[in-house]
PADREN-996362 format. One record per residue (C-alpha): residue in one letter; x, y, z. Coordinates in nm, 2 decimals, decimal comma. Each point is the difference from the previous one (the first is absolute). Example, Ala and Ser with C-alpha at 12.3 -4.5 7.8 and 13.67 -1.06 7.14 Angstrom:
# residues 2
+------+--------+--------+--------+
| code |      X |      Y |      Z |
+------+--------+--------+--------+
|    a |   1,23 |  -0,45 |   0,78 |
|    s |   0,14 |   0,34 |  -0,07 |
+------+--------+--------+--------+
This chain:
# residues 242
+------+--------+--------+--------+
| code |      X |      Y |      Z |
+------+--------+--------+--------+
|    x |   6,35 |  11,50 |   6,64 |
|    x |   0,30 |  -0,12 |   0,20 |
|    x |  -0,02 |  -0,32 |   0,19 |
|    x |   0,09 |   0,02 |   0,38 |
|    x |   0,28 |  -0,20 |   0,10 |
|    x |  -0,08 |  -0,32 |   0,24 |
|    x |   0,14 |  -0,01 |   0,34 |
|    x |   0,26 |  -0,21 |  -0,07 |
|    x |   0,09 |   0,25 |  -0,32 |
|    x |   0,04 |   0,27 |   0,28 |
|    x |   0,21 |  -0,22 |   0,25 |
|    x |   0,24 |  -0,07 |  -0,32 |
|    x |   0,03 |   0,34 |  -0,10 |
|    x |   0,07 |   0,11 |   0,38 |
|    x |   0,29 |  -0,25 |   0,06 |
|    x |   0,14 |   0,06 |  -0,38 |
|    x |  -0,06 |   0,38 |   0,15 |
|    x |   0,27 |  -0,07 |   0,34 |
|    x |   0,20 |  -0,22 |  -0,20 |
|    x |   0,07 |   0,32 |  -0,19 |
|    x |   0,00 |   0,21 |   0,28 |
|    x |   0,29 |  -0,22 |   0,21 |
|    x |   0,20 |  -0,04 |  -0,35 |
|    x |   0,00 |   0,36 |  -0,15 |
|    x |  -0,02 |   0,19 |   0,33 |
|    x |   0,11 |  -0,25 |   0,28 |
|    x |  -0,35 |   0,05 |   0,18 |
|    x |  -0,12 |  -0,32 |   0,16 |
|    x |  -0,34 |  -0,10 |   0,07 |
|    x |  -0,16 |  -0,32 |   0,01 |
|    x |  -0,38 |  -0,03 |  -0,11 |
|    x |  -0,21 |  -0,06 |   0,29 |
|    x |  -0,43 |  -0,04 |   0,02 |
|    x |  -0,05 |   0,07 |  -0,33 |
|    x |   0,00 |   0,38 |  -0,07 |
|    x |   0,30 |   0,06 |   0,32 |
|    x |   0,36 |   0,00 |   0,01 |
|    x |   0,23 |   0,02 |   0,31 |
|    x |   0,36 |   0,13 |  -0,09 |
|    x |   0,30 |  -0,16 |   0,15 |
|    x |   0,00 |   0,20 |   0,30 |
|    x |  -0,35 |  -0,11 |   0,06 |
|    x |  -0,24 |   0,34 |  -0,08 |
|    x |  -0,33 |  -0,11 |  -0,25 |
|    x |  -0,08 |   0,21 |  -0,28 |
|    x |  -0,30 |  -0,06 |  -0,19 |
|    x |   0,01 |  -0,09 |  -0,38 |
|    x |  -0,34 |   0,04 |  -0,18 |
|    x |  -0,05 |  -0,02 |  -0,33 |
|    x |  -0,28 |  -0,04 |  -0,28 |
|    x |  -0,02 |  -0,02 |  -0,42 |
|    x |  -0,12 |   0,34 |  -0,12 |
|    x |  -0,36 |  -0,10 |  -0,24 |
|    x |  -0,18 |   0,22 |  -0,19 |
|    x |   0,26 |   0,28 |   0,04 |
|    x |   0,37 |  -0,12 |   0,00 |
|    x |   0,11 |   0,35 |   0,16 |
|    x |  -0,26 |  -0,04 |   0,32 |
|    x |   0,10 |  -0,26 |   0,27 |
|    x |  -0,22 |  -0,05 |   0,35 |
|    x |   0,14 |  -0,20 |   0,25 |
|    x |   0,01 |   0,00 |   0,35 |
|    x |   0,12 |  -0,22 |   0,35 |
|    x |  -0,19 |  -0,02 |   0,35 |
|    x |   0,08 |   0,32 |   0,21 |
|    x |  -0,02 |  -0,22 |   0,31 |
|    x |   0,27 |  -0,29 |  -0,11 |
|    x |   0,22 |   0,32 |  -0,11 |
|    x |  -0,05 |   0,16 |   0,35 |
|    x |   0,04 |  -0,32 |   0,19 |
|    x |   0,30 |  -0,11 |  -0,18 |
|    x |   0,14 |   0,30 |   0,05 |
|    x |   0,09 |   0,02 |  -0,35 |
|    x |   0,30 |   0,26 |  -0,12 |
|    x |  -0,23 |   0,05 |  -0,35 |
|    x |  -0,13 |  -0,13 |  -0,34 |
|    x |   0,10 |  -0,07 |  -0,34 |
|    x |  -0,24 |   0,03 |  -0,23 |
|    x |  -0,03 |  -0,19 |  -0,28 |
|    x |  -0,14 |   0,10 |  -0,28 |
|    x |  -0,01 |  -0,23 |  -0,31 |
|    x |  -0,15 |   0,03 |  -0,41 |
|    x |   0,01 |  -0,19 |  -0,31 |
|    x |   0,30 |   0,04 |  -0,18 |
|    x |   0,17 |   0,23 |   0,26 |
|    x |   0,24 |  -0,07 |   0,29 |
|    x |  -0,08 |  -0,01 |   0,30 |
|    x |   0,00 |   0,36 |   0,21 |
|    x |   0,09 |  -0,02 |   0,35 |
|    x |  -0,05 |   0,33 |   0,21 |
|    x |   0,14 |  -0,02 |   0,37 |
|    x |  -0,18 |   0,19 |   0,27 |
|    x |   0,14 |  -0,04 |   0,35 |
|    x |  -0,21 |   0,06 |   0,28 |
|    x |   0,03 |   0,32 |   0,11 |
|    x |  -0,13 |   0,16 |  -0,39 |
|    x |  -0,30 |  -0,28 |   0,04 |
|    x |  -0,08 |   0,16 |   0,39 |
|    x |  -0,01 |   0,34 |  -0,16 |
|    x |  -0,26 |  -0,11 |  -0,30 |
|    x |  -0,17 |  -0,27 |   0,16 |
|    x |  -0,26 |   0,24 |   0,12 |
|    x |  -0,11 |   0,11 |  -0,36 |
|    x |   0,01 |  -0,35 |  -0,16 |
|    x |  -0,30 |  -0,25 |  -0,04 |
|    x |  -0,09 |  -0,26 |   0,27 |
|    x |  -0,19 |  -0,27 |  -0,09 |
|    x |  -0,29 |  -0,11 |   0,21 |
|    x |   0,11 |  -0,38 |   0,03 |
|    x |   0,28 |  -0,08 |   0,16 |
|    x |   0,14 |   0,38 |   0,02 |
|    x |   0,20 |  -0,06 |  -0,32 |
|    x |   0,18 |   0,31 |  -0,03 |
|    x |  -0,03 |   0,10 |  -0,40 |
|    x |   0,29 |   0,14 |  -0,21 |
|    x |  -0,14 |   0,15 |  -0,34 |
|    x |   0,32 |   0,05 |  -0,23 |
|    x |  -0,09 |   0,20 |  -0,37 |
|    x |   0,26 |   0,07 |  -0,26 |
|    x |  -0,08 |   0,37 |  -0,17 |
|    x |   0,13 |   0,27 |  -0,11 |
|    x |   0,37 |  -0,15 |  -0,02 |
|    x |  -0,01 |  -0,06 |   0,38 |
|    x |  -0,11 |  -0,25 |   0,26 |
|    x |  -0,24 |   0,08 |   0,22 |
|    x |  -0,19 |  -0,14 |   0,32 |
|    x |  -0,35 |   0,14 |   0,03 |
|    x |  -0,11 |   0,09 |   0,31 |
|    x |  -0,37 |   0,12 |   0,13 |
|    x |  -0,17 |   0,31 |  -0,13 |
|    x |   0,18 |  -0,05 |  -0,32 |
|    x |   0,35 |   0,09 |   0,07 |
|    x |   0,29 |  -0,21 |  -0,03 |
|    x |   0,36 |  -0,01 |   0,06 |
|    x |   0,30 |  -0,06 |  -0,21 |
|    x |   0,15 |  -0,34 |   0,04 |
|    x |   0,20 |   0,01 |  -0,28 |
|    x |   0,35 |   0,04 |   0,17 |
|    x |  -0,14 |  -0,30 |   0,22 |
|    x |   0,04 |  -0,23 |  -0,34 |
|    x |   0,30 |  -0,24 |   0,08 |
|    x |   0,05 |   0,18 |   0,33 |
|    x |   0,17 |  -0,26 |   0,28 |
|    x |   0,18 |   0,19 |   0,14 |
|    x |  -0,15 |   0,02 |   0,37 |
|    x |   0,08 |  -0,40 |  -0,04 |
|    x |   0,32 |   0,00 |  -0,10 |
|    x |   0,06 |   0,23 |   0,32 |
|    x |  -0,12 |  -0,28 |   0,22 |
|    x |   0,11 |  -0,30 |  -0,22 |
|    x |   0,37 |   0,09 |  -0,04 |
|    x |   0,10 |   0,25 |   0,32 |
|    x |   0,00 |  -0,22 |   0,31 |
|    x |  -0,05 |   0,21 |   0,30 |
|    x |   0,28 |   0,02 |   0,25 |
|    x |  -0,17 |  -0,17 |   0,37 |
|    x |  -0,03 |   0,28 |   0,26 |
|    x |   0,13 |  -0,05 |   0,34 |
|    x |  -0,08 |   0,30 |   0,24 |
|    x |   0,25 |   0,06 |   0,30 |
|    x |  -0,09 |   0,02 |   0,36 |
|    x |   0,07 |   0,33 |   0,15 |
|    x |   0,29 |  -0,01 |   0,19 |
|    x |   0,10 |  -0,32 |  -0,09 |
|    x |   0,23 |  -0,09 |  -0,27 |
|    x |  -0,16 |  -0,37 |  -0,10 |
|    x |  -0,26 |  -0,02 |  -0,31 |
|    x |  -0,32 |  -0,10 |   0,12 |
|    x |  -0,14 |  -0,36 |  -0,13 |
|    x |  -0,36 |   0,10 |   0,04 |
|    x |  -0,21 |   0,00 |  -0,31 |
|    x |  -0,36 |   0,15 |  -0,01 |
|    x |  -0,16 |  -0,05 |  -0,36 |
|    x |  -0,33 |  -0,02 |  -0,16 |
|    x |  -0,09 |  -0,36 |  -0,09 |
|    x |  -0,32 |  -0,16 |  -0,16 |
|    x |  -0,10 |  -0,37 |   0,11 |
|    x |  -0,03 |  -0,24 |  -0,29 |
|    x |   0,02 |  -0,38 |  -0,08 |
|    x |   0,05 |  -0,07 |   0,36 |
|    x |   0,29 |   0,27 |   0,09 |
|    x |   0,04 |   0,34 |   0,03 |
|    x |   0,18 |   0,16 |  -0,33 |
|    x |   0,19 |   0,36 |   0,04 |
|    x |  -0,13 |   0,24 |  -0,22 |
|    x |   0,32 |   0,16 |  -0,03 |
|    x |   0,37 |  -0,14 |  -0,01 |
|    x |   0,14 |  -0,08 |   0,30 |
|    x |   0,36 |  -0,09 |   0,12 |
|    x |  -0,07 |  -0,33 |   0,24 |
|    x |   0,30 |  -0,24 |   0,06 |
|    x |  -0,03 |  -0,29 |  -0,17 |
|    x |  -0,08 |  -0,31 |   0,26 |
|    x |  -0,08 |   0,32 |   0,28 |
|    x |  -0,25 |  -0,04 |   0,26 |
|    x |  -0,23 |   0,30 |   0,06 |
|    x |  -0,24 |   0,10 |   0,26 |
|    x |  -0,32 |   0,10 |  -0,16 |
|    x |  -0,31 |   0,23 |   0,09 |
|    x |  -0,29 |   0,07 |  -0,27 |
|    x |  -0,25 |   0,26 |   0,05 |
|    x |  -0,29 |  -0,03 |  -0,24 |
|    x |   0,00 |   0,34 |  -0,26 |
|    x |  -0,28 |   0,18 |  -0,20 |
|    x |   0,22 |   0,02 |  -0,28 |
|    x |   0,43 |   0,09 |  -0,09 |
|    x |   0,06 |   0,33 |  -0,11 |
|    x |   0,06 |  -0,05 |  -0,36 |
|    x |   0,41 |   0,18 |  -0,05 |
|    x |   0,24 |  -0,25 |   0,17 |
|    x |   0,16 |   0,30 |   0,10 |
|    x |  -0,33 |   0,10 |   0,24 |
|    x |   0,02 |  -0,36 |   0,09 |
|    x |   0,32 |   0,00 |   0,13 |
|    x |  -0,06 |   0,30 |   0,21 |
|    x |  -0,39 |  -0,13 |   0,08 |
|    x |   0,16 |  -0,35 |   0,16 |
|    x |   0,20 |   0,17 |   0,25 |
|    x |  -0,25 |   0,16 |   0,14 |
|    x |  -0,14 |   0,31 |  -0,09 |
|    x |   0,20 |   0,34 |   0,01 |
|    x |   0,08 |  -0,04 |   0,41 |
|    x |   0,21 |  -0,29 |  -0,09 |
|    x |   0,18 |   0,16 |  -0,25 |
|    x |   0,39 |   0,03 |   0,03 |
|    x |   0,13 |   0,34 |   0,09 |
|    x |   0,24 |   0,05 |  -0,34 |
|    x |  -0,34 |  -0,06 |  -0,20 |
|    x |   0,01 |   0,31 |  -0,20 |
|    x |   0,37 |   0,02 |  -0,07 |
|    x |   0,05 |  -0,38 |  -0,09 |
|    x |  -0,34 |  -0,02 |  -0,18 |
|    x |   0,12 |  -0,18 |  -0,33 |
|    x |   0,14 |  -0,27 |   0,26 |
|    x |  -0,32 |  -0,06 |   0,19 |
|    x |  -0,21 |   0,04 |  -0,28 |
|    x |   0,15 |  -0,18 |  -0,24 |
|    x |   0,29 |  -0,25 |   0,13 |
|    x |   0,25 |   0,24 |  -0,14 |
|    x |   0,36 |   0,06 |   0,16 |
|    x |   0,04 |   0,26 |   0,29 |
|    x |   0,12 |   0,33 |  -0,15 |
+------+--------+--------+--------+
């Protein structure tokens, strides 16, 4: 029978985990509430992680579906430890964890969102409800929606005024109020020492892509600028005008 590892066991491994992370693969995070990280551009991911027992190929492990929701969180690593073995890491980013999240286990208490991880066969596997499960093998060691986000910064998007030729300093973003100030969810290009006007209207919820965001905060699709379909890449995603 394998021991399980103490909480302060698991918030060792996780930092010796980022430590690795920022050293081999130049992805920051800092370790944040225990079983959270928030990368350097300020989006959480979630990190759980348990000590396989009587099986050292079966790992169950899971986070709370509401602090992943409120924090708006870009995905999870989990991670998935045994005696004697390394430690597996399999990345999931959010939009593979919205498509799943329907056939995995919810727990009663709390609404902790379950992730049940089996080695067999040769092959990873998540199991899902009804007995079915999906292949998370290619998802072993996979960062690579992070490193998207930790090493491009986005270019800041300034929209022009129709018929005028000067850039706009208007900024509409999402933002979520904590410790006593409002936080944006999303980069944002502010001068430094500026003074801004602001207006907050209370929101249900963000959408979860920055890229809906970005289009969300204007407006809605009446506010949308007229070269929206041809400059898409540019709206969407900070990119240069083509």
């Amino acid at each position: 029978m394998t021991s399980r590892k103490t909480k302060g066991e698991w918030s060792a491994m996780r930092r010796n985990y980022l430590a690795k992370l920022a050293e081999t693969q130049g992805i920051r995070m800092e370790l944040r509430d225990r079983v959270w990280a928030v990368t350097s551009d300020g989006h959480w991911v979630a990190l759980p992680g348990v000590t396989a027992t009587s099986n050292p190929d079966l790992w169950w492990l899971g986070y709370r579906r509401d602090e992943f929701r409120e924090r708006n969180a870009i995905g999870a690593i989990l991670l998935c430890a045994s005696v004697d073995r390394p430690l597996r890491d399999f990345g999931l980013p959010a939009a593979f964890i919205d498509e799943i999240e329907r056939d995995l286990s919810v727990g009663n208490e709390r609404e902790q969102l379950y992730f049940n991880v089996v080695y067999r066969g040769g092959r990873f596997e998540l199991l899902l409800k009804g007995g079915r499960a999906v292949d998370i093998t290619g998802r072993l060691g996979d960062t690579t929606w992070l490193r998207q986000r930790s090493t491009v910064k986005e270019t800041p998007v300034r929209y022009e005024a129709a018929g005028d030729d000067r850039h706009l300093e208007s900024h509409r973003f999402f933002a979520r109020w904590v410790d006593d100030a409002l936080r944006p969810i999303d980069p944002i290009d502010l001068r430094v020492g500026g003074v801004y006007l602001l207006e907050a209207r209370l929101v249900d919820a963000a959408p979860r892509s920055a890229a809906l965001r970005r289009i969300a905060a204007r407006g809605g699709p009446s506010n949308l600028p007229r070269d929206l379909a041809e400059q898409h890449d540019h709206y969407a995603h900070g990119r240069p005008r083509q």
